[in-house]
N, C-alpha and C positions, 0 to 999 in steps of 0.2 A: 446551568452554567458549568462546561467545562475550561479545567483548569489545565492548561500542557506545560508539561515539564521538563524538559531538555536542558543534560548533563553535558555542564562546557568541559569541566575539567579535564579529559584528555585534551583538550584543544590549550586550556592555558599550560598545560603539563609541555606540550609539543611548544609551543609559542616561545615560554620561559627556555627550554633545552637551546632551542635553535638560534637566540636573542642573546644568549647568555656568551655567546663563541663569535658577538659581530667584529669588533677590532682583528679578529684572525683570519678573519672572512676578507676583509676591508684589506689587512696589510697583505696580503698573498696575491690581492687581484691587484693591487697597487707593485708589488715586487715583478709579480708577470709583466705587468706592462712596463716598467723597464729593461726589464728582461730583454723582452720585445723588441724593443729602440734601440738599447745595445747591441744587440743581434744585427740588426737591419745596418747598424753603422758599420761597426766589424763585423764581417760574416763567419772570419775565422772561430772566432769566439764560441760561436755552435758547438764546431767540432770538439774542442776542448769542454766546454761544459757537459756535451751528450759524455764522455767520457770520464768526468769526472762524476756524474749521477752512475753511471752502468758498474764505475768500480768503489761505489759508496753502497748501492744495493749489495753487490756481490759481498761485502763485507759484513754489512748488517743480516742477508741471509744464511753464510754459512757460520755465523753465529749463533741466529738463532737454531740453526737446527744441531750445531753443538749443545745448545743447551736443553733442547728438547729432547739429545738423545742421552743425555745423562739425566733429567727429569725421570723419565722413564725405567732407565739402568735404577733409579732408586726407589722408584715404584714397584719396580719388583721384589727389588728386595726386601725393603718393606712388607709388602703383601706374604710373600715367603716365608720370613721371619716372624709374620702373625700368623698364618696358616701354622706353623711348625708348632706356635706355644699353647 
């Protein structure tokens, strides 16, 4: 008599991850679809919102690559200042 053994746990590992974020999941597909409806009623509305996303990324991008280039700018000096002692 064989015995077969199969390991769930990656699968409850995945399960729990992806279960764990449903309300975010749920409010976002819920937000879109007014979104949507608002859209359809005013069309104007697009225009303004495509533009207020394009200049909230722009914001949040060259922020972060402000702060990646001083991460960096400290990283070396760091490294420098260990290599020297």
């Amino acid at each position: 008599m064989h015995t077969r053994y199969v390991d769930l746990r990656p699968l409850d590992y995945l399960t729990a991850e992806l279960s764990a974020l449903w309300w975010y999941y749920l409010s976002q597909g819920l937000a879109l679809i007014l979104l949507g409806i608002a859209v359809i009623i005013w069309p104007n509305l697009l225009a303004v919102l495509a533009a207020a996303f394009f200049i909230a990324i722009g914001v949040v991008l060259i922020t972060l690559g402000w702060r990646i280039r001083r991460v960096k700018r400290s990283y070396e000096t760091f490294k420098r200042t260990l290599i020297e002692s």
